[in-house]
Every structure is written in structure tokens, then in C-alpha cells.
N, C-alpha and C positions, 0 to 999 in steps of 0.2 A: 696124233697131235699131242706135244706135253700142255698140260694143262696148270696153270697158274693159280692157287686160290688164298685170298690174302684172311689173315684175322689180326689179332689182338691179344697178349699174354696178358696174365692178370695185374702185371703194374704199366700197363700201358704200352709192352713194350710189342714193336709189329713181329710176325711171324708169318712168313710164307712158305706155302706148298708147293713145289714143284711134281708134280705127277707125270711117272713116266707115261712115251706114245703107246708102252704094251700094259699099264697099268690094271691092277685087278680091285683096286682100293676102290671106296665108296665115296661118294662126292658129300657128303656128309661128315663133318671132324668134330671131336669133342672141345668142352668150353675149357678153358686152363680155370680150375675154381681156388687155386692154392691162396694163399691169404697171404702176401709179399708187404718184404719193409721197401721204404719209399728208396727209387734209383739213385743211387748215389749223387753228389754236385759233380757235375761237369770239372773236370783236371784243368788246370792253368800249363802253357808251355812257356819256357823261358828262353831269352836269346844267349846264348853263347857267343860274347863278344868277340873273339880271338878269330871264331869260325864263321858268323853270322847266321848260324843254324840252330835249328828251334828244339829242343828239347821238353816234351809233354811230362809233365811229374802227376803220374797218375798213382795216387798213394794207394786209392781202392782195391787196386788188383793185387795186395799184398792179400786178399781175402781168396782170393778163385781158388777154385778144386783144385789139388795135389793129388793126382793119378788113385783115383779111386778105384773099390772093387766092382766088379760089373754088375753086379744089382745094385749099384748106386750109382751108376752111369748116366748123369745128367742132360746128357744127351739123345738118351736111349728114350723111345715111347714111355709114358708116363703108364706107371700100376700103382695100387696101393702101396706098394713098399718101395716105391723109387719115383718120390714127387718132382720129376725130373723138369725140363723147360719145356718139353713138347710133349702134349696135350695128348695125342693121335698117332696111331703108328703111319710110317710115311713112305716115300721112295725118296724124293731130299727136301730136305726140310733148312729155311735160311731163316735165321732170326737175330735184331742185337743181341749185340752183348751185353750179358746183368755185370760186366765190370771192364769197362771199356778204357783205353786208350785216348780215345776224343768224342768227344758226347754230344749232344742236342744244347741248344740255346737254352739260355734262363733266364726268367724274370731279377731286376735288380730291384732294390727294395721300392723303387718308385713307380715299379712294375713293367718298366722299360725293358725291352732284352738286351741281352749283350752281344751285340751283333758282333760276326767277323770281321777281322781285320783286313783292309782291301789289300792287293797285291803291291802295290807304294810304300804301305807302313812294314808288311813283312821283310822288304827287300834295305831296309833303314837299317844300321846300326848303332845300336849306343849300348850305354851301362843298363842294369837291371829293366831290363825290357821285359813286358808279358803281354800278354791276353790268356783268355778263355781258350781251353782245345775244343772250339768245334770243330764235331766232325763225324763222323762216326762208325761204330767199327758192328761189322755184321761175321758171325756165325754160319757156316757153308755143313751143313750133315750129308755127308754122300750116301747114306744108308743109313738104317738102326740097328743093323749089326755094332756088335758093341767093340768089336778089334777088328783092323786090317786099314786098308789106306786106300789110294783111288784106285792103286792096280787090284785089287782085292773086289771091285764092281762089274756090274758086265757091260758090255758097249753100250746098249741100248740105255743103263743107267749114266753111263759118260758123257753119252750125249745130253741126257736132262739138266746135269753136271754144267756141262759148255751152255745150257738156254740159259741157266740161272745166273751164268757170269756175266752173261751177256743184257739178261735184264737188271739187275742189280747195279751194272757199270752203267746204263744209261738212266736209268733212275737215280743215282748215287751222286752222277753228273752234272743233276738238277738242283739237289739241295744249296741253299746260299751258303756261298763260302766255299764249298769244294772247289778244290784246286787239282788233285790228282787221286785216281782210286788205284788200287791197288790189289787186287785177289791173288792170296799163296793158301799152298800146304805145309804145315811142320811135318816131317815124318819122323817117330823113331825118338827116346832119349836123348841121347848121343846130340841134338838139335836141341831139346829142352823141355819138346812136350808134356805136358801133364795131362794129359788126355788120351788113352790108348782108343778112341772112337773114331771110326774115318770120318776127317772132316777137314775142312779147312775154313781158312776167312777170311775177309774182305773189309782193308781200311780204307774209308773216303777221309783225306789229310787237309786240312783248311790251308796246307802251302805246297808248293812243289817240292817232292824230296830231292835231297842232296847230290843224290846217285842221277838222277833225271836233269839236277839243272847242270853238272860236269858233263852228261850227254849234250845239252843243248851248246855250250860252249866248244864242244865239237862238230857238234852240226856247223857250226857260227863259222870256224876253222875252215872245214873240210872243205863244205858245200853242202845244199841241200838234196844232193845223192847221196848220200852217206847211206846210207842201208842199202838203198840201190845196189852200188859198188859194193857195200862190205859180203851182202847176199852173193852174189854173181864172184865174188873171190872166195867164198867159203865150198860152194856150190865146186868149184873148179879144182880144189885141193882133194885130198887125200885123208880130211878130217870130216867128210860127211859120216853120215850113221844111219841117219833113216831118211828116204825121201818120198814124198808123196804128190797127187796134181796139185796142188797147192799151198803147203808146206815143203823145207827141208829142215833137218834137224843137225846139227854139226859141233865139234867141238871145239871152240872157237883158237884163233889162231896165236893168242895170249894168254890163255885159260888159266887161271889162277888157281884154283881148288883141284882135290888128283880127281875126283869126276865133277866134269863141268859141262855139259851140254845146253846148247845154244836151242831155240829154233821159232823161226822165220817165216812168216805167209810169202807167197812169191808177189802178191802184186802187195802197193801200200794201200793198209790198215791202221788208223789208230787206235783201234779198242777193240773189246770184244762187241761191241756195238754197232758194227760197223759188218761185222761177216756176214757171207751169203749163210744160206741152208746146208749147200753143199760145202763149204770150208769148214763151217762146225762141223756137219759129220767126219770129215775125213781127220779134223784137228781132235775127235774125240777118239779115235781109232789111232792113230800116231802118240796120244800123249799116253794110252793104256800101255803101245806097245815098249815104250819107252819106258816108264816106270815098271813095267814087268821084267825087262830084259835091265834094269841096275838092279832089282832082286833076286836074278839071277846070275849076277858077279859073282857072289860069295854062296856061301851056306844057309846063311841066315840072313832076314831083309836088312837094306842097308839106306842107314839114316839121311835125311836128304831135306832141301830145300826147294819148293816146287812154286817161281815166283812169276807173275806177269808183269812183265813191264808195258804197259801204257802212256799213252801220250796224256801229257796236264789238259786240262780241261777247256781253256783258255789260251793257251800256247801247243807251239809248234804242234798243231793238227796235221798240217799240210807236209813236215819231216819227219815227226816222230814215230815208228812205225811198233806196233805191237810185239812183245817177242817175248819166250817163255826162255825160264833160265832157271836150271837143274843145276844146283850144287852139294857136293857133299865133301864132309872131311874125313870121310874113309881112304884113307891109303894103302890099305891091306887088309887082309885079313881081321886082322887083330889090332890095326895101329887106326888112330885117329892122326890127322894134323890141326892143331891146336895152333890160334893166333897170338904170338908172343910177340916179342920187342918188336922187332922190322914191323910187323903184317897189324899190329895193334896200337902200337906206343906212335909209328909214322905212316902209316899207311904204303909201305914200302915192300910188294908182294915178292916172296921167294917162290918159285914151283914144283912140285916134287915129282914129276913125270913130264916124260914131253911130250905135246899135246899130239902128235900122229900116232903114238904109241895107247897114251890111252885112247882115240880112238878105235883104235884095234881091238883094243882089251871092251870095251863097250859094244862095237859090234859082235862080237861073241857073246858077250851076256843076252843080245834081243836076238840074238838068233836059234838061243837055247831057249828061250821063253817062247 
């Protein structure tokens, strides 16, 4: 059984244990004693009149770590020479972030809080529009190995992995204001990282993202089979990759990045919240194999975007189905592809393979791993 055990950082901020089912740790954790300046204010997001999309201006994070050396690995179990965030060595460890994206409520000077804004006021457009970003953004440690990424875990740890997205999305899902959560991995530079530790993490957004509400306007389209049908036509091509009793994994039949991999629970799902026992195991064993077999495309691991899409909180439960989506802008060996006019300036994708082909080139990479 993984085991859950909740505490407290020393500026108040929470921090949870995930322990793996073959764990040899102690149910016992040390106190975080560090002596911390107060959490930053909560960031304001502004609306972008043109777009009606919300733009967070989180100045704070102009302070977070710049790829440090590994005894100062903030990540890594706390010693005396690395007053790092976590306290206790772990198997995975979830905690906010000390420089978030979208924050916790705050008293106004009258002592009132500033509550979120309902879904009415978000969806309005006008000039200089704001509120408060709540929301909040959590910290995902796969390990306290201080380098590697989730293919670099063992199953048994992937699984603890998949319990912690899964509790954190229906926890996350509770806070007032969440609209949609969100759990990725940065992998690799090349992506932006500033952190060579495996990890990842998880935004609860106070509105639906951009990307999710153009899904919903296709749902609105299509019909509410859309995953249904898109599954069941992915499944029938020639761009599968991986499949499993309850997952398949495929590259999608528009794919926009030179690797782009899709993948889909077979019945509908909207969250990680929502899966049996047996779909996270097998979704923890599929997503290793997957990530192993794109580090062994090349020579050396290869940088990547590792994102769950989820259904908003509030909306489309009943269509929106969970789906994990692998992107990277590796197109060779040596070449990135970088977003310039078309892909940036209009949102007007070019593709620089075609998608049966890299799936060929992908199934050789998991099958060498």
C-alpha cells in the first residue's frame, strides 16, 4: 500500500509524502527548522483583450534556482550543507512552490480575502481587466536522486508517481476557484529546465486553459464522442506505438512536433482521479516505457514535454477524457525545431516529419529500451 503522510514547511507551506508499496523509510520525518522570509503576494493575471486569455504576471519567479550544483540541490533531502525544501529523505515527495505561478488567497487590508473570480467574470471581456492568480502550483519530486527524469525510476516508484497525481488532482479540484489542474514534466534544457532533479509539477489554474476551452469548442462541433471516435481511429492506423488493457499510446494523426505522442485510457476518464487500481498500474508501466524508449532515439536523453491533459473541473466531465501528450522539439540528432513566425507570431503549425514515419522511428526507440 503507498502510504500518504501530510506536514508543514517552515513558512507554512504543505508538503506531502508519498511512500512507496515496497518502502523501507521510517514513518517518522524530520521538522523543516530553516528560518524562512514571508511567501511571496500572490501574482495578479491580466486579460489580453484581443485574445480574452488570462495572462499571470508572476514577477517573484524572477528569484527561483538557476540550475544549481548538486549539493545545493533544493530538491534533494535536506543536510547541513544543502538547507534544501524537504526536510527528510523520501521516495516522492509533493510540496508548493516557494515561487509560484498562482498562489493562495490573501487578506485585503479590511481583512476580507480576495476571493476568485466566478466563471461569468472570467469568460467577460474588456480593457485592463485583472484579479488575483489563485491557484496554485505544487512541486512533484520522483526521487532524491539529484539527476534523471521519470524514465530514470523504477516501476514500483512510477506507480507511487501515478497515486500522487491522482491524489493531488482530486484534492486540487477542491480548492475554491480551481477551474482545471494540470500535472507535467519539463525534461532536459533544450525545454528550459533549471532544475536537473527528477521531478515535475502540478498547476491548479483559477480558469480553464486556452488549449482545453479550443478542445471544448470541438467537442461542441464534433459531438460528444470525440475521443470515443478519435481513440478507435488512432487505434486502427498505423501510428500506434504502445498498447496496453487499457491504454494505447499513438502519434496523433496531425502531430505537430517531430516527436509527438498521444495516449488515451480505452474507456472515458476525466482525471487521474477517476482511475481503477489496475489502469494506474498499467498507466505506470506504459508511461516508463515510453519515456525510456524517446531516450533511446538518440545517444543522449532527449528533451521533452511530459503533459496531462484533464477535463476543467466544472465542465465537460461527461467529454472531456484524460490524455497524456509527449512533445519534443528534437528533430535530429543535433537539430532542434524552434517556434518562429508561422508556429509563434500566428499559430499556424508547419510539421517536419510525417506522422506514420515518426511513428516508426518511436517504435524502434521503446523497443530498444
Amino acid at each position: 500500500m503507498i502510504t500518504k503522510r501530510a506536514t508543514k514547511l517552515a513558512d507554512g507551506r504543505d508538503l506531502f509524502y508519498f511512500d512507496d508499496a515496497d518502502s523501507t523509510l521510517p514513518a517518522e520525518r524530520n521538522i523543516d527548522q530553516r528560518v524562512l522570509d514571508p511567501r511571496p503576494d500572490t501574482a495578479r493575471m491580466r486579460q489580453d483583450v484581443l485574445t480574452g486569455e488570462w495572462v499571470s504576471i508572476a514577477a517573484s519567479r524572477q528569484n527561483r534556482v538557476f540550475l544549481p550544483p548538486a549539493d545545493q540541490d533544493p530538491l534533494a533531502p535536506q543536510s547541513p550543507a544543502n538547507p534544501s525544501e524537504i526536510p527528510s529523505v523520501y521516495d516522492v515527495a509533493v510540496f508548493e512552490n516557494r515561487s509560484p505561478s498562482f498562489g493562495p488567497m490573501l487578506a485585503g487590508p479590511d481583512g476580507a480575502e480576495d476571493a476568485p473570480p466566478s466563471l461569468d467574470a472570467l469568460t467577460e471581456v474588456g480593457l485592463n481587466r485583472q484579479f488575483r492568480s489563485v491557484g496554485r502550483c505544487e512541486v512533484v519530486c520522483f526521487s532524491p536522486a539529484t539527476e534523471g527524469s521519470f524514465s530514470s525510476i523504477s516501476e514500483s516508484r512510477a506507480r507511487t508517481v501515478v497515486e500522487a497525481w491522482a491524489d493531488r488532482t482530486a484534492a486540487l479540484s477542491e480548492l475554491p476557484g480551481i477551474q482545471q489542474v494540470f500535472p507535467f514534466e519539463n525534461r532536459g534544457e533544450a525545454i528550459g529546465v533549471t532544475l536537473h532533479h527528477p521531478h515535475g509539477q502540478i498547476y491548479a489554474y483559477p480558469y480553464v486553459t486556452p488549449r482545453t476551452q479550443r478542445l471544448l469548442a470541438s467537442i461542441e462541433r464534433f459531438g460528444p464522442d470525440l475521443f470515443e471516435q478519435h481513440l478507435a481511429n488512432e487505434r486502427a492506423s498505423d501510428r500506434v506505438v504502445l498498447a496496453g488493457e487499457h491504454f494505447t499510446a499513438f502519434v496523433p494523426f496531425a502531430a505537430r512536433w517531430p516527436i509527438e505522442i498521444h495516449m488515451l485510457p480505452h474507456r472515458h476518464v476525466p482525471d487521474f482521479a477517476g482511475l481503477t487500481d489496475a489502469e494506474k498500474d498499467e498507466l505506470a508501466h506504459l508511461h516508463l516505457r515510453l519515456t525510456r524508449g524517446i531516450d533511446r532515439l538518440y545517444d543522449d536523453p532527449t528533451p521533452y514535454i511530459a503533459a496531462w491533459h484533464q477535463a476543467p473541473v466544472h465542465t465537460g466531465r461527461d467529454t472531456v477524457r484524460l490524455m497524456l501528450q509527449i512533445t519534443s522539439p528534437r528533430r535530429a540528432a543535433d537539430k532542434l525545431k524552434f517556434l518562429a513566425g508561422s508556429e509563434a507570431a500566428m499559430g499556424a503549425w508547419i510539421g517536419d516529419l510525417v506522422p506514420e514515419k515518426a511513428a516508426e522511428f518511436i517504435r524502434g526507440g521503446i523497443e530498444r529500451a
